[in-house]
Structures are given as structure tokens and as C-alpha cells.
BAFI-3210 file (N, C-alpha, C; in Angstrom, 3 decimals, decimal comma, padded with zeros to 6 digits):
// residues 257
n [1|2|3|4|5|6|7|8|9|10|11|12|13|14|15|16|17|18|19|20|21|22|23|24|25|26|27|28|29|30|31|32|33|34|35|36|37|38|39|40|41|42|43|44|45|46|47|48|49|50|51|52|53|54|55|56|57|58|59|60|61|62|63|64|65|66|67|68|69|70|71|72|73|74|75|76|77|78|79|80|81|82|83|84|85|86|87|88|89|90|91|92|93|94|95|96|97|98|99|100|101|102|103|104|105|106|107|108|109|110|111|112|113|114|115|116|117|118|119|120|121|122|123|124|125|126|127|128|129|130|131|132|133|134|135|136|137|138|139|140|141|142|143|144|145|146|147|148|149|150|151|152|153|154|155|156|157|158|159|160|161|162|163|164|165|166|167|168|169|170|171|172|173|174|175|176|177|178|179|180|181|182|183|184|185|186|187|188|189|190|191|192|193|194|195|196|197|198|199|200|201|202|203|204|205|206|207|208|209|210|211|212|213|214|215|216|217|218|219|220|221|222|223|224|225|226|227|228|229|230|231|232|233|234|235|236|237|238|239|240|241|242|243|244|245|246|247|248|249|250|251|252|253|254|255|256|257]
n.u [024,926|023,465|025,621|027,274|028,624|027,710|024,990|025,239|026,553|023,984|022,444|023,782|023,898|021,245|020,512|022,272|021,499|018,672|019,128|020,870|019,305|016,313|013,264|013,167|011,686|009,356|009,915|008,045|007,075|007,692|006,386|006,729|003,703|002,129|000,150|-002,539|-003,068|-003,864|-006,333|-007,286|-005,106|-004,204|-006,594|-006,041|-003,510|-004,887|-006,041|-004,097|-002,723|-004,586|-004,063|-001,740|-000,802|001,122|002,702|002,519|003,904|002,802|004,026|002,300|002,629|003,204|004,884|006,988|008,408|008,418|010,188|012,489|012,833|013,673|016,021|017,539|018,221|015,874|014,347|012,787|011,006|009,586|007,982|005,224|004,910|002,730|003,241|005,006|007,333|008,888|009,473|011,750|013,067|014,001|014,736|017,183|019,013|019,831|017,702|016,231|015,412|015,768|014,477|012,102|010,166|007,052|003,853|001,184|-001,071|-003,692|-005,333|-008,101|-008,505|-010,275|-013,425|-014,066|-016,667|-018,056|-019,955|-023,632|-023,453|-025,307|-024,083|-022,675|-020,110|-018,390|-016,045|-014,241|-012,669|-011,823|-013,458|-016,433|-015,295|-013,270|-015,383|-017,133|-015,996|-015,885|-014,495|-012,944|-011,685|-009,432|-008,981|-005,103|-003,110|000,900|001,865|004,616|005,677|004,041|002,336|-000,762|-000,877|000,600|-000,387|-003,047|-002,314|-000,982|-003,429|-004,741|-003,534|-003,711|-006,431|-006,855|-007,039|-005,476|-004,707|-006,811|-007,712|-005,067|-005,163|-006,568|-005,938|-005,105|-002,404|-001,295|000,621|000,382|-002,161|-004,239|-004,144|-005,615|-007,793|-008,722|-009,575|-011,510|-013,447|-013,888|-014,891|-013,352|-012,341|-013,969|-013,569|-011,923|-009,248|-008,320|-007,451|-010,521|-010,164|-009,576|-012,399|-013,883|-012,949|-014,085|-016,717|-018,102|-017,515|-018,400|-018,250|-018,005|-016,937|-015,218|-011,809|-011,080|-009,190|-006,909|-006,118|-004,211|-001,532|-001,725|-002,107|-000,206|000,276|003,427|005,267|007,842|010,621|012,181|016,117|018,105|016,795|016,198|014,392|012,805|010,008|009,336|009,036|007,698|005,142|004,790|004,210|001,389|000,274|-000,616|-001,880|-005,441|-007,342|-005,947|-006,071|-008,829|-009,791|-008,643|-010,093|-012,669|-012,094|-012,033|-009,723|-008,362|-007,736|-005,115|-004,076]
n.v [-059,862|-057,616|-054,421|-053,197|-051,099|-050,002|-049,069|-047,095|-044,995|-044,650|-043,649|-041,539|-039,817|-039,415|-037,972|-036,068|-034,615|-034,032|-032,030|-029,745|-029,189|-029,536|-027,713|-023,952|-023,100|-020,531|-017,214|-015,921|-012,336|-010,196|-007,691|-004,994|-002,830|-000,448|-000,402|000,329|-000,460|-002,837|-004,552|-003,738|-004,113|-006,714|-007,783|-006,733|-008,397|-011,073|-010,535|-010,551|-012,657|-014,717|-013,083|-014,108|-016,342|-016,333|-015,545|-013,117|-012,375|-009,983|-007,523|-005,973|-002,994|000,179|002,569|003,521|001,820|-000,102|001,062|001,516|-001,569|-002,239|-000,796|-002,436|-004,171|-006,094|-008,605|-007,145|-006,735|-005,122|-001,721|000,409|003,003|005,522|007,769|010,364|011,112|009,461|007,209|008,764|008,972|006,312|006,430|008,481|006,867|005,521|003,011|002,257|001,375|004,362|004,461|003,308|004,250|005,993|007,291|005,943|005,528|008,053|009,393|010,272|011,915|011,292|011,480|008,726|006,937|004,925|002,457|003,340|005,019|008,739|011,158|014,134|015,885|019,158|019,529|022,238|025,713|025,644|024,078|021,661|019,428|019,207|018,998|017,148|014,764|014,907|013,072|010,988|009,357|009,333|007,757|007,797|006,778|006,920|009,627|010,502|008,734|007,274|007,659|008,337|009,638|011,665|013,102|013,577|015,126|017,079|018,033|018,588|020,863|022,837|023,389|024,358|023,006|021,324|021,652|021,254|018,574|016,707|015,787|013,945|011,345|008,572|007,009|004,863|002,591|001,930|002,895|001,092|-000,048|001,818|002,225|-000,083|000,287|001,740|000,733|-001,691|000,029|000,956|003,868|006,615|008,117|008,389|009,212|008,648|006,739|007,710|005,222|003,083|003,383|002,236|-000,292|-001,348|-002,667|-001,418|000,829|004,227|007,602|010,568|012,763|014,505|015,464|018,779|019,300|021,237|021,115|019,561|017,987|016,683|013,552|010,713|007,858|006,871|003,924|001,717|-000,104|-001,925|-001,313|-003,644|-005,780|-008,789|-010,471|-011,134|-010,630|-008,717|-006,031|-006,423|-006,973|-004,685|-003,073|-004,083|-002,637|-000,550|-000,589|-000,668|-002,526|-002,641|-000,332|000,020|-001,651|-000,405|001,860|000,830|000,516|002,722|004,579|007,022|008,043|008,446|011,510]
n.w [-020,316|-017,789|-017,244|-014,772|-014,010|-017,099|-015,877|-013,222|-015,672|-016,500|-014,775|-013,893|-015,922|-016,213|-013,622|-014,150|-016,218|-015,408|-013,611|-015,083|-017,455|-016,547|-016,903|-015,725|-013,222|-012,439|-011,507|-008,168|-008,156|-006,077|-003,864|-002,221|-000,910|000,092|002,870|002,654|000,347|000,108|-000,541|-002,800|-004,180|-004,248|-005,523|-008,231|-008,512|-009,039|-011,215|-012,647|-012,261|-013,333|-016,091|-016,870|-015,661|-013,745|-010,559|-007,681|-005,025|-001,960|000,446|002,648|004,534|006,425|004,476|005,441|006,946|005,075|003,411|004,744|005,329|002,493|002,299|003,840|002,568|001,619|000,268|-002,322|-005,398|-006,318|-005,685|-003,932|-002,819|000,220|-000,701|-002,252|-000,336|000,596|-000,884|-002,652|-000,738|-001,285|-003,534|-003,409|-002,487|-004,038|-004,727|-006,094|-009,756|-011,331|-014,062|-013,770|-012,502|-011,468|-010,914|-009,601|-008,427|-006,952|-003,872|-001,829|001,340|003,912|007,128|009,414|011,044|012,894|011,112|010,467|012,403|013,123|011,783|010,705|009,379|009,320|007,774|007,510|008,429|011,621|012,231|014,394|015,524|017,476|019,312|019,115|018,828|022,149|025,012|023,409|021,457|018,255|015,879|014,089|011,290|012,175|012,654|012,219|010,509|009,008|006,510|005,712|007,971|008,446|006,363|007,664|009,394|008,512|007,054|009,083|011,088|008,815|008,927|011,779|013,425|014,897|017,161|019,002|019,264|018,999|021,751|021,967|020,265|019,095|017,347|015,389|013,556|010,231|008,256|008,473|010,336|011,780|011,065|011,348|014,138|014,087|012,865|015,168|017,201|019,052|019,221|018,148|015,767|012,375|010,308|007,723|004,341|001,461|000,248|001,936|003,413|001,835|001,342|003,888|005,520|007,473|008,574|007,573|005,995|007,690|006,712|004,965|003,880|002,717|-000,392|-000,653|001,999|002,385|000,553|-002,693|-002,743|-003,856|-005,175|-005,523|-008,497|-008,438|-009,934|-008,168|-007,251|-007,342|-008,510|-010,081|-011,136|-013,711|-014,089|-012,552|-013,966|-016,220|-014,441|-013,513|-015,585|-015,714|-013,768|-014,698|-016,775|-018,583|-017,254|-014,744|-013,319|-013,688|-011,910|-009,021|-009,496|-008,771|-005,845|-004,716|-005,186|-006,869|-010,381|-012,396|-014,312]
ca.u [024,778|024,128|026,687|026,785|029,371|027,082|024,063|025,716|026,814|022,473|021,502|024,628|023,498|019,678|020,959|022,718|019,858|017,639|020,317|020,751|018,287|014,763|013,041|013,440|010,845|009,025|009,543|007,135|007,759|007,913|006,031|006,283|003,044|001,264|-001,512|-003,858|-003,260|-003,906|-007,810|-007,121|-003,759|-004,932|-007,572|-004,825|-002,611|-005,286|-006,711|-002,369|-002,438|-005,420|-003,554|-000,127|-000,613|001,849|002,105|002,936|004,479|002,456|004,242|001,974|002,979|003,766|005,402|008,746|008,736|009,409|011,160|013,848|013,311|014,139|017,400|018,491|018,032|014,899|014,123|011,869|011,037|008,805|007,893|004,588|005,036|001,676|003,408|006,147|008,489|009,408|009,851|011,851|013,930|014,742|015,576|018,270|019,930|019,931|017,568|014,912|015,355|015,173|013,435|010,631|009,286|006,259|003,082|000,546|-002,851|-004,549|-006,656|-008,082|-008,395|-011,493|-013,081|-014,878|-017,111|-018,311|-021,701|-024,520|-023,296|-025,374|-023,440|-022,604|-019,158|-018,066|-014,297|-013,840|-011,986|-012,469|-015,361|-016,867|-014,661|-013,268|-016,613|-017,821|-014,815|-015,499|-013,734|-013,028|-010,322|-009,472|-007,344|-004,616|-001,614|001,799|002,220|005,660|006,681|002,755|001,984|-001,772|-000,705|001,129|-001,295|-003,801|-001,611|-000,932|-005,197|-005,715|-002,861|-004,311|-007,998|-006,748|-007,419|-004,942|-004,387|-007,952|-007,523|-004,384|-004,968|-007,218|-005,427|-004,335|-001,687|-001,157|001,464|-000,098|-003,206|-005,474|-004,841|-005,875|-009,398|-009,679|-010,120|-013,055|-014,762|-014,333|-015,437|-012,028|-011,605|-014,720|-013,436|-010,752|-008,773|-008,244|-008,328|-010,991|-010,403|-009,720|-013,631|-014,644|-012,719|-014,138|-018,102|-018,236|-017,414|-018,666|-017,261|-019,069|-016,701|-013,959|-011,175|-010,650|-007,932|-006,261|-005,681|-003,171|-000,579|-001,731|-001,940|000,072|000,806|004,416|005,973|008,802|011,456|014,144|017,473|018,479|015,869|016,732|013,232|012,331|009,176|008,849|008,744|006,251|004,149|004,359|003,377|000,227|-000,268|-000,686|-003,225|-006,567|-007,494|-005,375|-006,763|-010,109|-009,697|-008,059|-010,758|-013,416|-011,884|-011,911|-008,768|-008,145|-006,544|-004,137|-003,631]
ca.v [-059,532|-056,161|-054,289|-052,421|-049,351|-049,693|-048,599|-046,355|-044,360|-044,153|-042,697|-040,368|-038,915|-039,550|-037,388|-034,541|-033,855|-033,381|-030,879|-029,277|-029,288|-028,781|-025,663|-023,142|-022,321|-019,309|-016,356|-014,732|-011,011|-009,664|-006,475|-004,138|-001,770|000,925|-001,470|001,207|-001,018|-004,190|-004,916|-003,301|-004,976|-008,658|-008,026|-006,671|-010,177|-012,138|-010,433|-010,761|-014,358|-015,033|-013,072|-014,225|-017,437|-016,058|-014,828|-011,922|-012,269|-008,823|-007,392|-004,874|-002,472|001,425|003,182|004,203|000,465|-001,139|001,929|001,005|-002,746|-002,156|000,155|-003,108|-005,615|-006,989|-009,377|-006,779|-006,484|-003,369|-000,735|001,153|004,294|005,701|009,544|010,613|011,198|008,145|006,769|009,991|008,620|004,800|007,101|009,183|005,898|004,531|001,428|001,959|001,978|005,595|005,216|002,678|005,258|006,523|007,803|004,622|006,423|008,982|008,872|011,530|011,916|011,271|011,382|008,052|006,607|003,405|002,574|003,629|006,571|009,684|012,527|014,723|016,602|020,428|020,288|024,123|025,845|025,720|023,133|021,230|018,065|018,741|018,846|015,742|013,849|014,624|012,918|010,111|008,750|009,639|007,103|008,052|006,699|007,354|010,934|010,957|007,975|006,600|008,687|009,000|010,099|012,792|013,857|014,177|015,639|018,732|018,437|019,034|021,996|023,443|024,011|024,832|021,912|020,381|021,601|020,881|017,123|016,451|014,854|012,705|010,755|007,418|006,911|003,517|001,845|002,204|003,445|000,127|-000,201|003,270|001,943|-000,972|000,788|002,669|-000,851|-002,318|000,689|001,251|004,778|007,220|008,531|007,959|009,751|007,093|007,268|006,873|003,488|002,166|003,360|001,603|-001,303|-001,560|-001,990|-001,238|002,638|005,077|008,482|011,873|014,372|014,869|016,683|019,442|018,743|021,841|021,090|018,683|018,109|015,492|011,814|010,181|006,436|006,262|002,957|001,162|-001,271|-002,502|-001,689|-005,163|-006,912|-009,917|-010,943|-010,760|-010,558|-007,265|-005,183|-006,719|-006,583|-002,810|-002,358|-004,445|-002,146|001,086|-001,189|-000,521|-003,724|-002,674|000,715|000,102|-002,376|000,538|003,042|000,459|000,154|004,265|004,959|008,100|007,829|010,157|011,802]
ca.w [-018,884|-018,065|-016,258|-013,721|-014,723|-017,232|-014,637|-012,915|-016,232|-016,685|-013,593|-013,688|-016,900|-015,793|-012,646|-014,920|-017,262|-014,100|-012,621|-015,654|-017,959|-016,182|-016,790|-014,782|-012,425|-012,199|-009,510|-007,628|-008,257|-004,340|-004,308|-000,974|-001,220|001,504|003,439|002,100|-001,468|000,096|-001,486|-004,763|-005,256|-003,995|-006,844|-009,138|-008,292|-009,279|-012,468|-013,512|-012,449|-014,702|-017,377|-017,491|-014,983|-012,766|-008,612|-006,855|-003,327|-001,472|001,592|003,124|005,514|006,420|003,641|006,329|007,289|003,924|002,858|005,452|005,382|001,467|002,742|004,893|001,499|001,922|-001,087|-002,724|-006,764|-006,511|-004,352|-004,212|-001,467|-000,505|-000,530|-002,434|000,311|001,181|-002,891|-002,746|000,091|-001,387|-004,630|-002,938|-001,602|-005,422|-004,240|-007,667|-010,821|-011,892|-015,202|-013,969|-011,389|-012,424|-010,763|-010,199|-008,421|-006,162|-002,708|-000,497|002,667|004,723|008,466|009,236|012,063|012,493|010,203|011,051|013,265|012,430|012,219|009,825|010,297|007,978|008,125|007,765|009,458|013,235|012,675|015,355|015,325|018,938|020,345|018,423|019,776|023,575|025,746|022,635|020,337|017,184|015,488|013,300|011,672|012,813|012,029|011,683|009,185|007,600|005,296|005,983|009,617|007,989|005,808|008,858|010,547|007,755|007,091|010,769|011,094|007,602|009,024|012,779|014,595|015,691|018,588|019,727|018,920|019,417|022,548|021,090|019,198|018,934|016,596|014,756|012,629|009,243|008,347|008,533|011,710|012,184|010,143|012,180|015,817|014,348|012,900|016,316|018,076|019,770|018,322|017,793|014,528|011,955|009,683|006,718|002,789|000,651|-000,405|003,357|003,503|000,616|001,889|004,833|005,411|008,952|008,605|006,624|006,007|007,703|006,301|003,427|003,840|001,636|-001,359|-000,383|003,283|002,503|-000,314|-003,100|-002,359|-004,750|-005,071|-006,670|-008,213|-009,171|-009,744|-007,114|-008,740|-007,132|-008,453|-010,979|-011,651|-015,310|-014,975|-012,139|-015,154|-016,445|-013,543|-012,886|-016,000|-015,822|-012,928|-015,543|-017,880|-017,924|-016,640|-013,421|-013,538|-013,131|-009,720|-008,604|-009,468|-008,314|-004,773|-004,465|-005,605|-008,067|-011,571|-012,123|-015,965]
c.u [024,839|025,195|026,555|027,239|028,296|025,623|024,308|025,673|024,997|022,164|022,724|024,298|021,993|019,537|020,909|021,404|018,740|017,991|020,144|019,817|016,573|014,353|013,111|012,048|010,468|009,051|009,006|007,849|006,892|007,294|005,828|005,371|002,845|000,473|-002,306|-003,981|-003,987|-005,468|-007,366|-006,315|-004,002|-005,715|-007,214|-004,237|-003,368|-005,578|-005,100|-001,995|-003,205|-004,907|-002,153|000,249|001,131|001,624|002,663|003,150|004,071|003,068|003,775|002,684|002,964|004,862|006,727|008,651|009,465|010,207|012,499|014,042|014,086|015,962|018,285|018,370|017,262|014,847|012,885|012,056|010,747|008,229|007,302|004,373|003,437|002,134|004,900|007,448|009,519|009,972|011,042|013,323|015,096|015,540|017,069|019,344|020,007|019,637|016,591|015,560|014,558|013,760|012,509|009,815|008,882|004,629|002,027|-001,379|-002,805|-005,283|-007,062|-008,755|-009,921|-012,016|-014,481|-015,580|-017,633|-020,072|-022,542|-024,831|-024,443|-025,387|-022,582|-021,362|-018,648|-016,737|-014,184|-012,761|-012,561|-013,904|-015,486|-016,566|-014,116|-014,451|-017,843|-016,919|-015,070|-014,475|-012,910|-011,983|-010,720|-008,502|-006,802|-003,321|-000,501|002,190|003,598|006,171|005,111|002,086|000,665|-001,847|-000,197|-000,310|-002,653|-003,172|-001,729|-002,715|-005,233|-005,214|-003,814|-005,910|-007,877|-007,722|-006,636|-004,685|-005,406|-008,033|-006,343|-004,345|-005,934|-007,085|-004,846|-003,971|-001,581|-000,089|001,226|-001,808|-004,481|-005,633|-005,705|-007,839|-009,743|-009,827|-011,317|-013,984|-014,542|-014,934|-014,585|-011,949|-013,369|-014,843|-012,100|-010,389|-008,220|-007,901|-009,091|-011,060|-010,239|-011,488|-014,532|-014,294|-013,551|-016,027|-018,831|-017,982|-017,700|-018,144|-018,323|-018,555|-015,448|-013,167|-010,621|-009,486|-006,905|-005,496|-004,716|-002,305|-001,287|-001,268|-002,119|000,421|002,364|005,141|006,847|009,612|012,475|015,254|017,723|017,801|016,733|015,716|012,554|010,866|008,622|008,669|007,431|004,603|004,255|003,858|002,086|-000,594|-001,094|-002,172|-005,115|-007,669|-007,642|-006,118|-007,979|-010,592|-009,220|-009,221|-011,750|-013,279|-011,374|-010,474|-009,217|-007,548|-005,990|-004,248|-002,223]
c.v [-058,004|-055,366|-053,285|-051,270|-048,830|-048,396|-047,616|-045,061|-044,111|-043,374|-041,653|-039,608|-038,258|-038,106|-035,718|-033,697|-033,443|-032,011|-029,583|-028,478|-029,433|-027,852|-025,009|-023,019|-020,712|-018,252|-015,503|-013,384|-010,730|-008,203|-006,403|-002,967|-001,353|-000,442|-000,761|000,618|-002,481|-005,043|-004,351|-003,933|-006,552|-008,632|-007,994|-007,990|-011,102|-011,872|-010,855|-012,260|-015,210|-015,093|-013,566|-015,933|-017,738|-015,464|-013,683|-012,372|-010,516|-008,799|-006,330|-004,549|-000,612|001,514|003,330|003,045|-000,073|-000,157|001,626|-000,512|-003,016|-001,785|-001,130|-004,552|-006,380|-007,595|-008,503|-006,342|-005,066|-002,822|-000,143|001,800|004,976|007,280|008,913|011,040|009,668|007,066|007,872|009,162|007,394|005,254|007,634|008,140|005,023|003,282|001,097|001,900|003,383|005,375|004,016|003,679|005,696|006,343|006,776|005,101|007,302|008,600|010,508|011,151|011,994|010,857|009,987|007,566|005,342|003,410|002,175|004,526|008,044|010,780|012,794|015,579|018,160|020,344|021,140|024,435|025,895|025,226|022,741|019,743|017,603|018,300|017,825|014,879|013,663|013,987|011,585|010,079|009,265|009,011|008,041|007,341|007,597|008,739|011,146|010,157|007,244|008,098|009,436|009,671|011,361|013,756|013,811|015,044|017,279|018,910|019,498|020,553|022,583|024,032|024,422|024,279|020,904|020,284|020,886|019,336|016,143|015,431|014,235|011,356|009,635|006,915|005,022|003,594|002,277|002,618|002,284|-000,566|000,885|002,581|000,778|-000,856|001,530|001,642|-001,962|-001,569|001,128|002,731|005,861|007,938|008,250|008,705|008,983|007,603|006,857|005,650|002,903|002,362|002,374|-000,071|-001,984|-001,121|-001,373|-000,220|003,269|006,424|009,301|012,647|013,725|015,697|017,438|019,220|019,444|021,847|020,044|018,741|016,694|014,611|011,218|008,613|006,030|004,673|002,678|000,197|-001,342|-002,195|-002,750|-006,008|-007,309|-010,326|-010,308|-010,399|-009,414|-006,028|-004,989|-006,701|-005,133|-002,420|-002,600|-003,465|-000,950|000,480|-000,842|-001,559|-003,275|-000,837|000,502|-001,179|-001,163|001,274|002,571|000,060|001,506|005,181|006,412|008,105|009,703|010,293|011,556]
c.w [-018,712|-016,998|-015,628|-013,561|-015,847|-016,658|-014,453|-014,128|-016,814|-015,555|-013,884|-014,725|-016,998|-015,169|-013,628|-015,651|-016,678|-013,775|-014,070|-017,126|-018,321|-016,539|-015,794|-013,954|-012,290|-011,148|-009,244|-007,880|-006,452|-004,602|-002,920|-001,656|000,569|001,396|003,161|001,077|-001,077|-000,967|-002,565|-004,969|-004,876|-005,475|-008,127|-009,492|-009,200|-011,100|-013,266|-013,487|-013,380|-015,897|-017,657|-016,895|-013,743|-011,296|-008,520|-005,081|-002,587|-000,063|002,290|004,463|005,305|005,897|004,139|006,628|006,521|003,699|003,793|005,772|003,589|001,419|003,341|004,090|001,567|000,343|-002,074|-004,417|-006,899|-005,477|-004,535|-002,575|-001,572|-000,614|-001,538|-002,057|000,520|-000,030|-002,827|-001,991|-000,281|-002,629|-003,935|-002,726|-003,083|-005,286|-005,277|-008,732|-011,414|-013,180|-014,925|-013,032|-012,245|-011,321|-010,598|-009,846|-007,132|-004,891|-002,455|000,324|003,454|006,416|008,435|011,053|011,836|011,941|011,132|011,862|011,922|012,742|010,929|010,438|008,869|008,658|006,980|008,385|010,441|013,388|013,883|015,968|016,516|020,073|019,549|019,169|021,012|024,113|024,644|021,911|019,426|016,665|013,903|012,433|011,651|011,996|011,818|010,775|008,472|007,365|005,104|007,859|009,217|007,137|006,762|009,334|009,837|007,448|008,552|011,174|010,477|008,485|010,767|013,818|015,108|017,103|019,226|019,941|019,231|020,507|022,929|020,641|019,349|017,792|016,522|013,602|011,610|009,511|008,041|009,474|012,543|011,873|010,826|013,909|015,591|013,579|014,172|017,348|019,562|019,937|017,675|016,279|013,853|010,989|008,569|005,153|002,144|000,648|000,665|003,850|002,759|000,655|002,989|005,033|006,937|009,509|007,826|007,042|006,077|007,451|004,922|003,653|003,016|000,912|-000,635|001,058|003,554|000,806|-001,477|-002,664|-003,438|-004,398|-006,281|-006,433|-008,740|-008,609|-008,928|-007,743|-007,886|-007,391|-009,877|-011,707|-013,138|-015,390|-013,552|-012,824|-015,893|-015,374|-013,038|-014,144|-016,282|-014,681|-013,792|-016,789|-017,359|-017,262|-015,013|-013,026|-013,093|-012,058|-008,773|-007,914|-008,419|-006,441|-004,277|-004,296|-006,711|-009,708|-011,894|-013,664|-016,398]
res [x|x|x|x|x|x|x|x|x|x|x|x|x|x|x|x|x|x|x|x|x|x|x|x|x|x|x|x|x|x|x|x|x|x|x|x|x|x|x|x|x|x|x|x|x|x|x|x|x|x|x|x|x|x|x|x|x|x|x|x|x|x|x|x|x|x|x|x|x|x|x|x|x|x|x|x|x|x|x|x|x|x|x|x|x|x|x|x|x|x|x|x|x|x|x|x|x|x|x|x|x|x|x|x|x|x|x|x|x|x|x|x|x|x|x|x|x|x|x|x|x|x|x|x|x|x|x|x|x|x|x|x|x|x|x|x|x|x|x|x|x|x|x|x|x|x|x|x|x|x|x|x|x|x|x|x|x|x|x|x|x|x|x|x|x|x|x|x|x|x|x|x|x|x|x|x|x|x|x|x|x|x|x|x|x|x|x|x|x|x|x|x|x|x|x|x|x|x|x|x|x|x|x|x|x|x|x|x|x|x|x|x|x|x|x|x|x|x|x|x|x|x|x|x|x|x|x|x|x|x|x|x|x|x|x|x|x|x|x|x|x|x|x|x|x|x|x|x|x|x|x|x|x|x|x|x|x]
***
């Protein structure tokens, strides 16, 4: 007859060996980047899920956003800033790992209109950028915490136009909302980088702004020091491969030496 302590003493061991002895599950590595990464690093994600058959959890946003949702323990593995102030900042507060920081790519800075506009713009000094604008927008983002708002902001100083423009300007969050008021036609011109052009087929770019009129545009990254995840290591450095490298390049990014 069978018995029923019996029983019991099967599922309870049935039970245990479930509890204990599953494999582990795999965990998304959490990556806060700049929304200027979002198309290159989606394309990144996937070519790493191909190679390793693992995810990435992407949290786009402005660079001073995550940098202080990071500051207030957000669940984040890695952290790609699109300026080095703000990497700079989560450093000071000992929220990276020092020795994974490391340099990941390049943009520059460009003025865009929506495609098909034709107009040609010379940022010079004291070009003709107020009196292209008229009475018209000029989106930007937030000049004091996104990073391509800043670096408009020192462009526009640098060639002695800001004043003229200035009150112009409609400031945005990050810089792809900045890129999507001049593909809806919100926003007469935009101040963007590169690769938000190349992203985006619904603007094309009538000027460039000189290297010098702003400070390099770097993309630094690295590891959470609170992160746990074994395998955020491994995914920053698939970022540095030439695999990851050339999604980068191909979505008008820069490589750095």
C-alpha cells in the first residue's frame, strides 16, 4: 500500500530540487545611454543578442536625467554619458567603476531643417542664421543639463550668435526631442548631432558646425559600481569590438583612436 508520508516526503524533495537546484536565469544587463545612442545601440543589442543569446534592458534619456536617476539608485549596469561632464559627475560621487571607464565614440554637431528645405547655411562667424530663422524656432536641447544643448549653446557663443537667436529657441529635454520638432515642422531648424541626422530621414543637415566652436563630443562608458550583473562587463566590452564599432560608425557616429 503506498503511503502517504511516503508522498508527501516526494513532492517535498520534488519541491526542494525545484527551489534549489534550477538554473539560474539570466539578467538583462540595464544600460542607461544619451537618446542620441538610441538607433545605434538597439542595433548594437541585437548584433550582442545574436552573439552571446543574451538582452540588454536600454533606458534612454538626457545625460543629467539618468546621471541623477543613477545618484538616487536606479537599477542601472552601465552608463553611456553623451559629454564628459556628467560621467565626470556620477565619478565624483563613486557611482562607476573607475577602471571600466573608457572612451566609447564621437559626434559633431550639426544645423538641420526638415528634407527637402533648400537652403544652404555658412556658420562663420556672424553668418546669416538669424535672418534665416525670422520670426521661427530653433529647437534645441536643454542647454543647461543635455549635453547637445550645451554644446549649441558654446557653438552659438563661439561664432557670435547667440545673442541673435537666442530668442528663438525652443529648448527640449534631450536632444531627440529637439530632432523631432524639426521632422514635424514644429521648429524651423535644429541643432542635433550627426547621427540624430542620419537617424532620422525627414531632416537633412544645411550646415556643420565647426569642430573648434565647441569642445569635443565624446561618448564616455562604464560600469555601475553597484552593479552585480556578471555579464555588464561583458557587454561594454562588446561595445569596443569591431562588430560594435562599425553600427556605430554606420549610424554617423565617430570612432575615436
Amino acid at each position: 500500500m503506498f503511503s502517504v508520508s511516503r508522498y508527501f516526503h516526494i513532492i517535498v524533495i520534488t519541491f526542494l530540487s525545484t527551489v534549489f537546484y534550477a538554473p539560474a536565469q539570466a539578467e538583462n544587463v540595464n544600460v542607461f545611454a544619451a537618446t542620441s545612442l538610441k538607433t545605434a545601440l538597439d542595433d548594437v543589442a541585437k548584433a550582442w543578442k545574436t552573439q552571446s543569446g543574451k538582452d540588454i534592458v536600454a533606458t534612454y534619456g538626457s545625460s543629467g536625467t539618468l546621471a541623477k536617476q543613477i545618484a538616487q539608485a536606479a537599477p542601472a549596469d552601465i552608463f553611456i554619458s553623451a559629454d564628459l561632464a556628467w560621467m565626470d559627475d556620477v565619478a565624483k560621487k563613486n557611482l562607476i567603476m573607475p577602471e571600466t571607464r573608457k572612451n566609447l565614440v564621437g559626434n559633431t554637431l550639426v544645423l538641420v531643417a526638415a528634407a527637402g528645405t533648400d537652403l544652404k547655411i555658412d556658420l562663420a562667424k556672424d553668418s546669416n542664421l538669424a535672418a534665416a530663422l525670422g520670426s521661427e524656432k530653433l529647437a534645441v536641447g536643454d542647454v543647461k543639463s543635455a549635453p547637445a544643448g550645451k554644446y549649441a549653446k558654446a557653438a552659438l557663443e563661439n561664432l557670435g550668435l547667440w545673442t541673435s537667436v537666442e530668442p528663438n529657441l525652443v529648448m527640449q529635454e534631450n536632444v531627440r526631442s529637439a530632432l523631432a520638432l524639426v521632422a514635424r515642422g514644429e521648429a524651423k531648424f535644429g541643432i542635433v548631432y550627426g547621427s540624430d541626422a542620419v537617424a532620422e530621414a525627414k531632416v537633412h543637415v544645411i550646415a556643420n558646425f565647426p569642430e573648434a566652436s565647441h569642445a569635443p563630443i565624446v561618448y564616455p562608458a562604464a560600469v555601475i559600481a553597484a552593479s552585480t550583473n556578471p555579464d555588464a562587463q561583458s557587454f561594454l566590452a562588446f561595445l569596443f569590438s569591431k562588430e560594435a564599432q562599425l553600427i556605430f560608425e554606420e549610424n554617423g557616429f565617430t570612432l575615436l583612436e
